[in-house]
C-alpha positions as MATLAB code, in Angstrom:
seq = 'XXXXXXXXXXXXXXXXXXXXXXXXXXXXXXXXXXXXXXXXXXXXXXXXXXXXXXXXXXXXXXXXXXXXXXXXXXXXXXXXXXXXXXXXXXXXXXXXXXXXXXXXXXXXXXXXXXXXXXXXXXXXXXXXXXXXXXXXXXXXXXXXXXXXXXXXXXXXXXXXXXXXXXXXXXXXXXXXXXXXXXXXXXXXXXXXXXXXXXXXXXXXXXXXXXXXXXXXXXXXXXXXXXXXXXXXXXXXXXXXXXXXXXXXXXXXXXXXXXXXXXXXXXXXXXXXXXXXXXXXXXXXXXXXXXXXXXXXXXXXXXXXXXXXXXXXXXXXXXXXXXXXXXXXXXXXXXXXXXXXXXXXXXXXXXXXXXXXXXXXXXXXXXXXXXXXXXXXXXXXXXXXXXXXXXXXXXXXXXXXXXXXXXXXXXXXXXXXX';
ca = [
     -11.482    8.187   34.996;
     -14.285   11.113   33.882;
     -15.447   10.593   30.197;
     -13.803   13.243   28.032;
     -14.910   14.539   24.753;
     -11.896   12.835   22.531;
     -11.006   14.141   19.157;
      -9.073   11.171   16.943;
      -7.496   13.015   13.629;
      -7.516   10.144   10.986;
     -10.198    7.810   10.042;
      -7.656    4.816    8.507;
      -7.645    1.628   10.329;
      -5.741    3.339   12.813;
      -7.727    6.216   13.812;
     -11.244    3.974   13.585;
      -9.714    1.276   15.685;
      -8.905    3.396   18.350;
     -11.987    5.919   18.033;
     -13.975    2.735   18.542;
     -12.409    1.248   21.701;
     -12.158    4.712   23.577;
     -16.031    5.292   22.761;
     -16.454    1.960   24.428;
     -14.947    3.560   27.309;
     -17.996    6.119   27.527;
     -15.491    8.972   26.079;
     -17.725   11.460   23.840;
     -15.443   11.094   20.659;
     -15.397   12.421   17.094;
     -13.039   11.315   14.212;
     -11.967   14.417   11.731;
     -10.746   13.370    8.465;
     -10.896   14.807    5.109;
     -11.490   12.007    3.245;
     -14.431    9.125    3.720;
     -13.103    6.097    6.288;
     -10.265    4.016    4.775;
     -10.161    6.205    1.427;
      -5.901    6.909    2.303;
      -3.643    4.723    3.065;
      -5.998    1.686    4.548;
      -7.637    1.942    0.964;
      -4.777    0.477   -1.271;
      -2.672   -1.693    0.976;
      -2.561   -5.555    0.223;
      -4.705   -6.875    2.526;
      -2.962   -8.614    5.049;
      -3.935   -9.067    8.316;
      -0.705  -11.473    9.559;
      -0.334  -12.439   13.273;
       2.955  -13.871   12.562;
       4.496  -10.575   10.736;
       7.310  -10.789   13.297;
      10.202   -9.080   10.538;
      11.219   -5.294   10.866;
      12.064   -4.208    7.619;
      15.274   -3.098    8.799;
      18.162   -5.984    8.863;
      21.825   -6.316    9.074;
      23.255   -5.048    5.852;
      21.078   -2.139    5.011;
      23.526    0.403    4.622;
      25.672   -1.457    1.679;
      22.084   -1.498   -0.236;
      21.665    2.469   -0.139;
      23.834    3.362   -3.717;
      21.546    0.562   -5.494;
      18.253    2.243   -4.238;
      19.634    5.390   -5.699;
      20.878    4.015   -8.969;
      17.358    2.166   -9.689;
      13.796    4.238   -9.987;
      12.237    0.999  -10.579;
      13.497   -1.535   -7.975;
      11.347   -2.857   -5.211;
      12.951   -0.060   -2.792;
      13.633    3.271   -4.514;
      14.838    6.608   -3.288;
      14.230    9.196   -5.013;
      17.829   10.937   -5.397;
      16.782   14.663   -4.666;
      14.638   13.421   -1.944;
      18.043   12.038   -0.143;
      19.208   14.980    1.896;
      15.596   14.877    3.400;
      15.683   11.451    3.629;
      18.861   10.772    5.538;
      18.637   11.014    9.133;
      15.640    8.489    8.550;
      17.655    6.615    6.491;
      20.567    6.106    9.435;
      17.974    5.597   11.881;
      16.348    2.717    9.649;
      20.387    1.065    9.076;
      20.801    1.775   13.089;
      17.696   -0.619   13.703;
      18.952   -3.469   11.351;
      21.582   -4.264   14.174;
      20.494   -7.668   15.612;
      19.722   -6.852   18.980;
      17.504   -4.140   17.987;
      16.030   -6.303   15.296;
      15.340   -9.078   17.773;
      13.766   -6.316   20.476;
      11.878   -4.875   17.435;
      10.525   -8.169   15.933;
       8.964   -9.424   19.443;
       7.302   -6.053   19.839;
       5.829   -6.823   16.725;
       4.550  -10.269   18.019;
       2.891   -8.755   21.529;
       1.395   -6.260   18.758;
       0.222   -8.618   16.164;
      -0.436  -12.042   17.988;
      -3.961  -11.437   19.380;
      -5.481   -9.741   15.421;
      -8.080  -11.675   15.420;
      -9.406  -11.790   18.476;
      -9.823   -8.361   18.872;
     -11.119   -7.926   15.308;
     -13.994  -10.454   16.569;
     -14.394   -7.852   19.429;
     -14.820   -4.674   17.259;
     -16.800   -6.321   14.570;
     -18.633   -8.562   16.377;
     -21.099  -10.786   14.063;
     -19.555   -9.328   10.779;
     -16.302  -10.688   11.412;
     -16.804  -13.409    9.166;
     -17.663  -10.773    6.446;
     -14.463   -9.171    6.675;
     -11.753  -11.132    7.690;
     -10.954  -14.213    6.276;
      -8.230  -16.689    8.316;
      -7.057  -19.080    5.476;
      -3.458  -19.056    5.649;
      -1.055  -17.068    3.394;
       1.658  -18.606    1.431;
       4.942  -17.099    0.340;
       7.016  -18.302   -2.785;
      10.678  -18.028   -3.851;
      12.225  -18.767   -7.566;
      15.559  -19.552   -6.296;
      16.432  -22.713   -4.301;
      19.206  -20.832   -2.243;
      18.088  -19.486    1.587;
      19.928  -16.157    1.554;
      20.910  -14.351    4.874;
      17.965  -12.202    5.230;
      15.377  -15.142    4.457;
      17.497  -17.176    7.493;
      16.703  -13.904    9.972;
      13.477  -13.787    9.441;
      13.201  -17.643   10.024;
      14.832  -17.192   13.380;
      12.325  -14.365   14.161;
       9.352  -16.598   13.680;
      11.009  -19.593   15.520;
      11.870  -17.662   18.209;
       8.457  -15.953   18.376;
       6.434  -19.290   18.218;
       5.304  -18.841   14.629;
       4.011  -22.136   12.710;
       5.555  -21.702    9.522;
       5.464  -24.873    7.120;
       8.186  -25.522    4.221;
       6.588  -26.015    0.614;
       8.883  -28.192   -2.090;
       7.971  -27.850   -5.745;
       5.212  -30.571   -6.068;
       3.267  -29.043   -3.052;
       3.436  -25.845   -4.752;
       2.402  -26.797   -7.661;
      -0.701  -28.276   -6.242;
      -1.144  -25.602   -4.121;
      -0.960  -22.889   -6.744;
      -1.195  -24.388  -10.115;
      -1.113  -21.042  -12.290;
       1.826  -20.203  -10.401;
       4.957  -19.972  -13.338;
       7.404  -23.149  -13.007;
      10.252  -21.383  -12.052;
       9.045  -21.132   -8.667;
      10.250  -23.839   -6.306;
       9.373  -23.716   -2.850;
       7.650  -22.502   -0.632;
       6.639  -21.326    2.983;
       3.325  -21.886    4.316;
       1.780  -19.413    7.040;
      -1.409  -21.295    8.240;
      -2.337  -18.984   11.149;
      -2.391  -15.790    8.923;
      -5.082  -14.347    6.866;
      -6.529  -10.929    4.754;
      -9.400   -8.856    4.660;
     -10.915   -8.766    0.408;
     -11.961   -5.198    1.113;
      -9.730   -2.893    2.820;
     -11.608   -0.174    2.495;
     -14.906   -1.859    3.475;
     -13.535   -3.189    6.219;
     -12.717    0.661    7.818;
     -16.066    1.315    6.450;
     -17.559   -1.430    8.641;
     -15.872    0.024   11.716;
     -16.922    3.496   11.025;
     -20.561    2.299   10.408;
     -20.126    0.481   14.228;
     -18.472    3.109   15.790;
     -21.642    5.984   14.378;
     -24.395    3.169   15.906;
     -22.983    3.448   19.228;
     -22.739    7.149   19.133;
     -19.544    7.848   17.800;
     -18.785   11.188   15.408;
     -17.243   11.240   12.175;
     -16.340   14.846   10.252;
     -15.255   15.179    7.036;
     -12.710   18.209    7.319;
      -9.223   18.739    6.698;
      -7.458   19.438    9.553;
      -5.024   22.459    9.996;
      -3.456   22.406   13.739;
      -3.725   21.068   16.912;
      -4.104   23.758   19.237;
      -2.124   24.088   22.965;
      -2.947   26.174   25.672;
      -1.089   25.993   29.002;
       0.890   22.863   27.887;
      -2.524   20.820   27.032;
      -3.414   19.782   23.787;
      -7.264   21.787   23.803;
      -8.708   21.931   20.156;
      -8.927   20.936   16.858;
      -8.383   23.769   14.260;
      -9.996   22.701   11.088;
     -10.601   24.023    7.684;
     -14.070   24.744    8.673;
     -13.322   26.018   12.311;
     -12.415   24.707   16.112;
     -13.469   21.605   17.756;
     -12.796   22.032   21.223;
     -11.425   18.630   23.185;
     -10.531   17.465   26.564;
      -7.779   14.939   24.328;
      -6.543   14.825   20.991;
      -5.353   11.476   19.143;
      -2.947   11.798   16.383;
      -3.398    8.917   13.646;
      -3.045   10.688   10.243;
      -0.686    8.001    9.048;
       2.202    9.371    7.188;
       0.684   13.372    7.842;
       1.025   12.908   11.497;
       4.434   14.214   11.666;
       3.600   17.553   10.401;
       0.726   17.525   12.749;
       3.028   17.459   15.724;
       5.906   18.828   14.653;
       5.021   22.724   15.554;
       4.061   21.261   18.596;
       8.007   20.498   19.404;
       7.214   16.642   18.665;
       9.877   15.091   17.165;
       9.533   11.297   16.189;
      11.307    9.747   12.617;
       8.394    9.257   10.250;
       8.719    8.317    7.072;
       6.382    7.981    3.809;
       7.195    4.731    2.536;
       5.518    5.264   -0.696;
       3.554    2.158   -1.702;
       1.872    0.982   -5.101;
      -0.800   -1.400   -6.385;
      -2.521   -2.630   -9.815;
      -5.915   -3.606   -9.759;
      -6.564   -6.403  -12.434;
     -10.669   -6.709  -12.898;
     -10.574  -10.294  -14.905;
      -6.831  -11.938  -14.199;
      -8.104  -15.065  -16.054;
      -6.513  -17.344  -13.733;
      -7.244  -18.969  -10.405;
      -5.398  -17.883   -7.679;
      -5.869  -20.274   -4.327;
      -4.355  -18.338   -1.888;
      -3.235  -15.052   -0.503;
       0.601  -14.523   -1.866;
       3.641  -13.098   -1.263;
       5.988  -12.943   -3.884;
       9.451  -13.082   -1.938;
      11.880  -12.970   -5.230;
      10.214   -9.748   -6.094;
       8.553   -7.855   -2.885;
       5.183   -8.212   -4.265;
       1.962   -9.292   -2.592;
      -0.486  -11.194   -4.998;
      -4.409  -10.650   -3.445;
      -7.393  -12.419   -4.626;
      -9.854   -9.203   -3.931;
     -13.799   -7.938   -4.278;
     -13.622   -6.747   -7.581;
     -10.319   -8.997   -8.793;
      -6.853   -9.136   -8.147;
      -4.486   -6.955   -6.650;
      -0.979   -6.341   -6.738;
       0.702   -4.236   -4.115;
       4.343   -3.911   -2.662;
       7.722   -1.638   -3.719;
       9.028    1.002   -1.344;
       9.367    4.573   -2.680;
      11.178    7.217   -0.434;
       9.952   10.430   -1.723;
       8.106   12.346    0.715;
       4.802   13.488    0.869;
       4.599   15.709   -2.239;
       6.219   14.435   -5.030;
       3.770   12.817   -7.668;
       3.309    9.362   -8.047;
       5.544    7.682  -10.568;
       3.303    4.814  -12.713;
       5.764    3.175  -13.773;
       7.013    1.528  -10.456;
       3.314    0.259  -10.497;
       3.762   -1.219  -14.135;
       7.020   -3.274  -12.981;
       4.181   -5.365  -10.677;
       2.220   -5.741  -13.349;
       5.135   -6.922  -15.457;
       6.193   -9.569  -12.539;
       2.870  -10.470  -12.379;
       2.646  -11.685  -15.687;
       6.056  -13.245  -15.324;
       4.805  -15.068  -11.989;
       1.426  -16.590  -13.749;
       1.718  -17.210  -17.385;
      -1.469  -16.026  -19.198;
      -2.739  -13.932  -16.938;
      -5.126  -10.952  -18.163;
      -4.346   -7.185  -17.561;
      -7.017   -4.888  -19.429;
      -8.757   -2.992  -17.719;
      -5.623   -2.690  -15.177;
      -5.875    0.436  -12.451;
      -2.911    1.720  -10.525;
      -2.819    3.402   -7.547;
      -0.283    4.884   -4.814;
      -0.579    5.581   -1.195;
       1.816    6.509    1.950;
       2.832    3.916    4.653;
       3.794    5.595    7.649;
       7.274    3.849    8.700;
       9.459    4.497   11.718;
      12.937    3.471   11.605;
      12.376    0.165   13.303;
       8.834   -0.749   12.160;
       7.292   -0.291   15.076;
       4.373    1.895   15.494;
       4.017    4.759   18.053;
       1.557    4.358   20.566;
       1.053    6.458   23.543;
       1.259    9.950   25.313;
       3.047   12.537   23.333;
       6.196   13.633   25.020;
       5.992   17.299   26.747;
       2.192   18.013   25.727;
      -0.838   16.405   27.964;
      -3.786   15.266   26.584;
      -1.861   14.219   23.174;
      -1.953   10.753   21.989;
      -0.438    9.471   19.320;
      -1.591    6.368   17.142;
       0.683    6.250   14.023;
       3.989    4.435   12.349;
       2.486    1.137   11.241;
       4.114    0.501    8.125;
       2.904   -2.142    6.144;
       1.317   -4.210    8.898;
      -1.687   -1.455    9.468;
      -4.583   -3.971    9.219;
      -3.086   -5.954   11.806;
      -1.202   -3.984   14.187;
      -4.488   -1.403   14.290;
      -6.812   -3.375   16.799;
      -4.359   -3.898   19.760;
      -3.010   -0.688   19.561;
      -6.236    0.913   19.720;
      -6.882   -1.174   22.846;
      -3.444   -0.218   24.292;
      -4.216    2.967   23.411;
      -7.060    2.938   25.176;
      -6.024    1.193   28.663;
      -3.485    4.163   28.400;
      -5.469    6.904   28.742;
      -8.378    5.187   31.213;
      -5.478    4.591   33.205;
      -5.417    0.943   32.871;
      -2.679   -1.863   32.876;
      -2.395   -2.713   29.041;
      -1.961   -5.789   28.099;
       1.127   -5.610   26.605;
       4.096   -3.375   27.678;
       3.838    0.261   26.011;
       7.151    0.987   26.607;
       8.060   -0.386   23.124;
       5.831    1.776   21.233;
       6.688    4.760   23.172;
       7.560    7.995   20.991;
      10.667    8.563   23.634;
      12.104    5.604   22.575;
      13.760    7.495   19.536;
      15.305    9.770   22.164;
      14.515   13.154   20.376;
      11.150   13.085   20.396;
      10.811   16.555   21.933;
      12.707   19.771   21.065;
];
């Protein structure tokens, strides 16, 4: 096909991902954002970047956990209770997807998604890979000795999906992690997975790539997307119109009241997510960890270590609440004895979750020349690449190389009104 002028709204992971592969394609394309490259979202997440992420966050037995998410502020999934009327056709939608046949459809969407990361992060970053992604393994750790129901899901999922995943028993751990706190017991080793130690200059290092070879960033904040005869046409920004043959949509957790007024409808849902920044922890920490007792991510970082995890439905505009990022500092020091905290910074930031955890990639229903690029969740850093490629062989008009029909909007079935 003709190069277009393409305007991407959102210069995350997502948006600079896909900027750079349809610029590749000889499109003339700008990125609008308000904020520098990976300041939102892609700024404060935990680093992962996990090939074998094959588990929705939905799973069977969702709905019986609702009343506890209510009752506790502080617990690793919170929901704010005035938020709730808002919340709860998400909510349903998110218990709907724990059923195990749409688990298991969801989970090996996922893998198609996820399995090729690093590949195509070689591909966009080219001889810098190396400076931003490293591929040592993670390593995920449990207090309790007991296998619960959810913990024997997800190690179907990974079976099923071909994921090496390695048992650790308490003397292995210890060796592996010696700081870690002896009430941890075992293990599970993820060898094929890995992290970036700079979110943010990782999305930096894209947008730097993507401006080399041509490519247009704006700092603005954007207002509407603007329709004429059916086609998506413009850009209306704070500071005026930027006229476009196609629009991309990958805000994150604003890109459902982007396309909303344009009769889009798809579930999205701010899953509100903190971190703690420790400068000098004191300790050494060999690996990057998941802490699966207490939803926590532990992340050995530029500029020290980070603690990230807890899901807070809230919306959009309620403030942040500090102290469900002083709980992970409070597990933190119960996970490694010792450890230092001054100098400690928190910060929160909005995942953009759909019901089933998998993103939307694609046309927009009922409006041409829309794309969207959003819903990642917490698996941004690696589900970004391929879905800018998909997104990409999409609108050249290419076979992808995985099926799109499972990140379709329509797959939601009222995704236009």
């Amino acid at each position: 096909m003709a190069a277009r002028s393409v305007v991407v709204v959102g210069a995350g992971i997502v948006g600079m991902a896909a900027a750079s592969f349809l610029l590749r394609d000889g499109n003339a394309v700008t990125v609008i954002d308000e904020r520098e490259p990976g300041d939102g979202c892609s700024y404060g997440n935990a680093g992962a970047i996990s090939p074998d992420m094959v588990v929705p966050m939905s799973t069977p037995g969702m709905l019986a956990k609702i009343p506890g998410w209510l009752m506790d502020p502080l617990g690793p999934l919170a929901i704010r209770p005035g938020y709730l009327p808002t919340a709860l056709p998400w909510l349903m939608r998110w218990v709907a997807a724990g059923r195990m046949p749409r688990v298991e459809a969801s989970s090996a969407a996922l893998r198609r998604l996820h399995k090729p990361v690093f590949d195509v992060y070689r591909e966009l970053l080219g001889a810098q890979f190396h400076d931003h992604v490293r591929t040592g393994g993670q390593l995920y750790v449990w207090r309790s000795d007991e296998v619960g129901r959810n913990e024997r899901i997800a190690d179907a999922l990974r079976a099923a999906a071909g994921v090496r995943a390695e048992k650790v028993g308490i003397d292995e751990l210890r060796q592996m992690e010696p700081a870690l706190a002896p009430a941890y017991r075992r293990g599970l080793w993820l060898p094929d997975n890995g992290h970036t130690a700079n979110p943010k200059r990782l999305v930096a290092a894209l947008a730097e790539l993507f401006q080399r070879a041509g490519g247009q960033i704006q700092r603005a904040r954007v207002r509407q997307i603007e329709v004429v005869d059916g086609k998506a046409r413009a850009v209306r920004t704070a500071e005026g119109m930027i006229p476009a043959d196609l629009v991309v949509v990958a805000a994150g957790a604003w890109s459902g009241r982007l396309v909303r007024p344009l009769g889009v409808r798809v579930p999205l849902e701010a899953e509100r997510g903190y971190h703690v920044m420790l400068p000098d922890p004191g300790i050494d920490i060999r690996n990057k960890l998941s802490n699966r007792s207490s939803s926590f991510s532990v992340t050995v970082m530029e500029g020290g270590v980070r603690l990230a995890g807890t899901v807070e439905i809230a919306g959009l505009d309620a403030p942040p609440m500090e102290e469900r990022a002083l709980v992970l500092l409070r597990q933190a020091q119960e996970m490694f004895p010792g450890i230092r905290t001054e100098g400690y910074r928190t910060w929160m930031g909005f995942r953009p979750g759909t019901p089933d955890s998998v993103p939307v990639v694609g046309p927009a229903p009922g409006v041409r020349d829309l794309y969207l690029d959003f819903g990642h969740g917490h698996t941004g850093l690696t589900g970004a690449p391929m879905s800018g490629r998909l997104l990409a062989d999409l609108v050249a008009g290419r076979t992808p190389a995985i099926d799109p029909s499972s990140y379709s909007a329509t797959r939601f079935g009222t995704s236009r009104e």
